[in-house]
C-alpha positions in Angstrom: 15.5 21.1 76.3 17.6 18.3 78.1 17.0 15.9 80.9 15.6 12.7 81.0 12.9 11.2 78.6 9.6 9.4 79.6 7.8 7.0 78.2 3.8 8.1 78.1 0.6 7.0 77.6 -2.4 9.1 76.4 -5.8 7.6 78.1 -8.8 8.4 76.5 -8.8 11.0 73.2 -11.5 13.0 73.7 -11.8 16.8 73.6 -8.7 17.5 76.1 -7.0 14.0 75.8 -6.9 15.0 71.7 -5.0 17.8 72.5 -2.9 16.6 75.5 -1.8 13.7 72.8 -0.6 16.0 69.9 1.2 17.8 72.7 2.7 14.5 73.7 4.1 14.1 70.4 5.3 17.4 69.7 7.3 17.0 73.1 11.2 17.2 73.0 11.8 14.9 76.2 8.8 12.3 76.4 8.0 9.4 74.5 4.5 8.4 73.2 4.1 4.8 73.8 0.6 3.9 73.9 -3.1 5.0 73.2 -6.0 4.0 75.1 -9.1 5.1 73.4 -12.9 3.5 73.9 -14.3 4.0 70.4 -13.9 1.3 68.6 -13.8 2.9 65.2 -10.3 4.4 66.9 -8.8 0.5 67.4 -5.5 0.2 65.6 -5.6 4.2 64.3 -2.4 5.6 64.2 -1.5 8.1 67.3 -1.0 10.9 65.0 -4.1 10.4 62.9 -6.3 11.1 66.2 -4.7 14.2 66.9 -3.5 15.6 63.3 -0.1 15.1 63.5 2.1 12.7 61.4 2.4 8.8 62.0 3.8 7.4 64.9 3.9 4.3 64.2 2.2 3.6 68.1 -1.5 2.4 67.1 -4.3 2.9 69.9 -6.0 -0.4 71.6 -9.1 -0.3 73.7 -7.7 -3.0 76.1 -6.6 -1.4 79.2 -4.7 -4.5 80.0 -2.3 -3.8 76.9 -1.4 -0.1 78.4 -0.9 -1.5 81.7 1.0 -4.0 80.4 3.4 -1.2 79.2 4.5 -0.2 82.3 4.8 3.4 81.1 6.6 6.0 83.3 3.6 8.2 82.9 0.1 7.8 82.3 -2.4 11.3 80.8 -5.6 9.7 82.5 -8.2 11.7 81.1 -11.8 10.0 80.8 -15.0 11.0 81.3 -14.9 9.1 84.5 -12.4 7.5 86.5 -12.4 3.7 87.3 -10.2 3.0 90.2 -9.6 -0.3 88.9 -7.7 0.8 86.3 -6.1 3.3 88.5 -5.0 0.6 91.2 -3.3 -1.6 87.6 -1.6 1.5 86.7 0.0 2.4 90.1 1.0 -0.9 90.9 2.9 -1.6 87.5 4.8 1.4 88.7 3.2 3.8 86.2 2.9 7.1 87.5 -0.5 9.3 86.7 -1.3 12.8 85.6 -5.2 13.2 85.6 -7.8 15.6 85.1 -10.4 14.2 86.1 -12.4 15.6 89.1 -12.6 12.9 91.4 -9.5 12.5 91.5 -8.4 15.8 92.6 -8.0 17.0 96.2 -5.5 14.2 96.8 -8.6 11.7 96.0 -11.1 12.7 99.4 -13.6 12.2 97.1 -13.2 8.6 96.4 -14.3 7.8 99.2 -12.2 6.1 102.7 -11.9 2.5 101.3 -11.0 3.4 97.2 -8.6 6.2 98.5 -7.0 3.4 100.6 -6.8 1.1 97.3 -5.1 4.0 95.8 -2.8 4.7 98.6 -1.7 1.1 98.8 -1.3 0.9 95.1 1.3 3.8 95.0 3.1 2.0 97.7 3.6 -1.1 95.6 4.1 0.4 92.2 6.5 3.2 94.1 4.2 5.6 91.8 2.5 8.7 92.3 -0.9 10.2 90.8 -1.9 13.9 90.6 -5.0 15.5 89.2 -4.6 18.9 87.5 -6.0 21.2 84.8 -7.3 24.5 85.0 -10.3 24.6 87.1 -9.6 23.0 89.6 -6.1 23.0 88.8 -4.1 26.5 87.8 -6.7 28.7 89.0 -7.3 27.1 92.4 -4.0 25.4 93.1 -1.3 27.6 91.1 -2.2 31.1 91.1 -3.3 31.9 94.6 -0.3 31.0 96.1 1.7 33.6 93.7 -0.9 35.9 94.9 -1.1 35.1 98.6 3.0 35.7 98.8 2.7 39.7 98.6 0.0 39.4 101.4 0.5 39.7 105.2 -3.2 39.8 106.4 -6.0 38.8 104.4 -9.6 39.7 104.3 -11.3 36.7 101.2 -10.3 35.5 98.2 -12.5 35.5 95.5 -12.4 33.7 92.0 -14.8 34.6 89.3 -15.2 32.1 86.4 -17.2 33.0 83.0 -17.3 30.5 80.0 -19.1 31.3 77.1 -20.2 27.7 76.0 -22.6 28.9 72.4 -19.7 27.6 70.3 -18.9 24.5 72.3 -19.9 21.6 69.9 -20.4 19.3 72.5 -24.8 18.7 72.7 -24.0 15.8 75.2 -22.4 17.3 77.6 -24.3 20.6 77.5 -28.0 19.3 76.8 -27.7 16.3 78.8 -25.2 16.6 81.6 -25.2 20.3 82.5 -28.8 20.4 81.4 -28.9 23.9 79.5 -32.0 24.0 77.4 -34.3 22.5 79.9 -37.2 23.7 81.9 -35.4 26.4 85.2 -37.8 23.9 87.7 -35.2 21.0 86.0 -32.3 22.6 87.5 -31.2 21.0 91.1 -29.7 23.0 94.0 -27.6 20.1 94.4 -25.3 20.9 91.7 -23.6 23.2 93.7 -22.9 20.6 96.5 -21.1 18.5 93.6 -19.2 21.1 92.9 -18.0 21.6 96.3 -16.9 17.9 96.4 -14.6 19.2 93.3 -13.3 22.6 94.2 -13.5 22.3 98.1 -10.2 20.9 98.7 -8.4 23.6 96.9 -10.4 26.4 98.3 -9.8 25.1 101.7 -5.7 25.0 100.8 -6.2 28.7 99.8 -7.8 29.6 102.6 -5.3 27.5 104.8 -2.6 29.4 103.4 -4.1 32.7 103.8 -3.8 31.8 107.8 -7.6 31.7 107.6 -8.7 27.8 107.6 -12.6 27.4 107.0 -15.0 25.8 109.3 -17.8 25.4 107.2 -19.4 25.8 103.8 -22.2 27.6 101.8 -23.1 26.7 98.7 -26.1 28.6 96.0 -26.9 27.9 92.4 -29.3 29.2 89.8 -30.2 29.7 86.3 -31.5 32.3 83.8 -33.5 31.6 80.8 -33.1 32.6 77.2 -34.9 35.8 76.3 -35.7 34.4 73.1 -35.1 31.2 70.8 -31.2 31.3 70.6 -28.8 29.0 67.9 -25.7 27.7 69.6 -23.1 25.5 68.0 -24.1 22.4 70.0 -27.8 22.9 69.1 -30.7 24.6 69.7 -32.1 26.8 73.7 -35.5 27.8 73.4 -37.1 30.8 74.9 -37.8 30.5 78.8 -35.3 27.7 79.2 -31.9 27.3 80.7 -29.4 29.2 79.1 -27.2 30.3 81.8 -25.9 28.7 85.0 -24.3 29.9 88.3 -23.6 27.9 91.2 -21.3 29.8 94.1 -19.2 28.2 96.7 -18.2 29.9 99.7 -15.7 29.2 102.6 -16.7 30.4 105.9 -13.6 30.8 108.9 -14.9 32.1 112.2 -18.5 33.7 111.2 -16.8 35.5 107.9 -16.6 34.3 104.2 -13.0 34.1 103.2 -13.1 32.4 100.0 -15.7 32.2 97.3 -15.5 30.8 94.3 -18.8 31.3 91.6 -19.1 29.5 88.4 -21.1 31.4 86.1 -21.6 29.3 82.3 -23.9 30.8 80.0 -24.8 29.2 76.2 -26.4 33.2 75.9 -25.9 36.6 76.7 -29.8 37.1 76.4 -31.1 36.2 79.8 -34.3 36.9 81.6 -33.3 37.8 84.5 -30.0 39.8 83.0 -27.0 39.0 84.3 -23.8 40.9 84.3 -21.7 38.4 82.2 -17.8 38.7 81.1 -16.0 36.9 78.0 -14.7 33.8 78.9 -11.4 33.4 81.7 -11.2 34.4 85.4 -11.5 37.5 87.5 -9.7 37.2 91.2 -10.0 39.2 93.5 -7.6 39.2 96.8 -9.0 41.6 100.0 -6.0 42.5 102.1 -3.3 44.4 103.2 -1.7 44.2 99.7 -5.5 44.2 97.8 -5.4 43.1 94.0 -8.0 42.6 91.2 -6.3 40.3 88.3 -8.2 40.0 85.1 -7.4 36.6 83.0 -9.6 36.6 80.0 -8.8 34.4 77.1 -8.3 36.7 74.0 -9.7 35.0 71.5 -12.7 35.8 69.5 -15.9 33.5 71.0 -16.0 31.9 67.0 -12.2 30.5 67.7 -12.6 29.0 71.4 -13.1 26.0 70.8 -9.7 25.8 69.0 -7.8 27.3 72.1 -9.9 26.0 75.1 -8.4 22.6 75.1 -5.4 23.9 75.6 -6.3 25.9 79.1 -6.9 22.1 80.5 -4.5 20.0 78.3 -0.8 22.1 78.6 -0.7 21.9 82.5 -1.0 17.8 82.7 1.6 17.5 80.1 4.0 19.9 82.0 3.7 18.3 84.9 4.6 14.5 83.7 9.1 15.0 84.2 7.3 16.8 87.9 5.0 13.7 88.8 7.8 11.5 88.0 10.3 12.9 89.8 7.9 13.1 92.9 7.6 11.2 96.0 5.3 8.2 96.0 1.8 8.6 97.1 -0.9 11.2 95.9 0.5 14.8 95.1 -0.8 18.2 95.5 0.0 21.3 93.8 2.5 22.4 96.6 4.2 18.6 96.5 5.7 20.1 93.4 8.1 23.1 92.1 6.4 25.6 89.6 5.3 23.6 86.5 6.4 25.5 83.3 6.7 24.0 79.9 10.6 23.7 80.4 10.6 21.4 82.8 12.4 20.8 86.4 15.8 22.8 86.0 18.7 21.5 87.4 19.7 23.2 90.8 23.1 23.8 91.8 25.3 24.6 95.0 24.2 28.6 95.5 
């Protein structure tokens, strides 16, 4: 692989920024030149230490001033939540950003009018660009559709069906207390489906835009199923009669008709009162046209081994896109901003 190198930063090492680092390092064309983590125990660890690869010699800091200071070509942003402060520092030292988290996504509508304006402004000064990618939303919103929608001529809906098996996900924080499995059904609020919306609504509106079939408003439905009996996970423990499966559906209406629905169904069990039909963890689309196509994208690999594999679904696409977001205009970047993002990078185009 040839081309020019970048200099990069890995934000934050958890889960996908672990893997997103090690990737980093294993890179032929970019250049590892800073670690931002917020444990403290992490201060001053070697790069390759976090991530099991060999010494870097680059030592993470938890002073985002020092990675600013850097003026990287390329920031991984990947916390549990974005501060915009530290987005506006980054953009404005001319640092461009690859990000997966959610609030960021959609060209950043949901920051809100006056932080998407401090973001705007900063990518003006710095000459820098940010976009927000992954895998959902990312490659199965914002990537495969359009490959899809190019054999079509008229289309009916779009439909994307996501299933994650979560019982081997060590993570008891984020399932327990964020997503709320284990808990009492009356805990579970309707408006978790709203939120979702605020992540996933710009890209299913773009899908439906390109389909020639823009939406004018929204539906959105969630609900739960309990555990049929006291279930073991990795993370910890679901007792019987309490939340152990999630789905939350989001549907884009154009002209009195649903054109694109997207339904997020997470489950910690397949034992569920009511039972639900459940599939192994990936994506089922389906495309309703003149050219009409079910695509089947489970992960195949045995539930036990996920969580060695699922980073990467999330972590590959951000680092692929880095020589794309640099090479990119100023300003915040969508999917379609950008050529197809493959693990060989922009190729050089010729006279035809």
């Amino acid at each position: 692989m040839s081309g020019p190198r970048y200099r990069v930063v890995q934000w934050a090492t958890g889960n996908i920024g672990t893997r997103a680092l090690r990737e980093v390092i294993r890179h032929p064309t970019l250049d590892l030149v800073g670690v931002l983590v917020h444990d403290p125990a992490k201060a001053g660890v070697d790069a390759g230490t976090l991530c099991g690869e060999g010494a870097t010699g680059v030592v993470a800091t938890t002073d985002p001033a020092k990675i600013v200071a850097l003026a990287a070509d390329c920031v991984l942003y990947m916390p549990q939540s974005a501060g915009v402060d530290d987005v506006v520092a980054l953009l404005t030292a001319g640092t461009n950003i690859v990000t997966t988290c959610g609030v960021l996504s959609g060209e950043g509508r949901r920051l809100g009018d006056e932080d998407r304006r401090r973001v705007l402004a900063a990518c003006e000064r710095g000459k820098s660009s940010l976009y927000a990618t992954g895998s959902s939303p990312g490659f199965i919103t914002d990537a495969l559709p359009f490959a899809l929608l190019s054999l079509q001529r008229h289309v009916e809906s779009y439909e994307i069906e996501e299933f994650a098996n979560l019982s081997r996900r060590d993570s008891p924080a984020l399932l327990f207390e964020l997503m709320g499995f284990g808990r009492p059904l009356d805990s579970y609020s309707p408006d978790r489906a709203s939120y979702l919306l605020g992540e996933f609504g710009p890209a299913l509106a773009g899908i439906a835009a390109a389909a020639d079939r823009p939406v004018d408003d929204w539906t959105c439905a969630g609900e739960v199923a309990a555990a049929r009996r006291t279930t073991t996970i990795l993370a910890g423990e679901i007792l019987e009669g309490t939340v152990a499966a999630q789905r939350n559906v989001l549907g884009g209406i154009s002209d009195g008709t649903e054109v694109v629905r997207f339904t997020a169904t997470w489950y910690c069990s397949t034992e569920l009162e009511p039972q639900w039909e459940l599939r192994p963890t990936g994506w089922r689309v389906r495309v309703r046209g003149d050219a009409p196509l079910d695509v089947e994208l489970p992960f195949p690999v045995p539930v036990d081994e996920l969580a060695s594999y699922t980073p990467a679904y999330t972590a590959n696409r951000p680092v692929n896109a880095i020589p794309y977001v640099c090479a990119a205009r100023p300003g915040l970047l969508a999917t379609d901003d950008l050529p197809p993002i493959t693990p060989a990078g922009p190729r050089e185009r010729g006279p035809r």
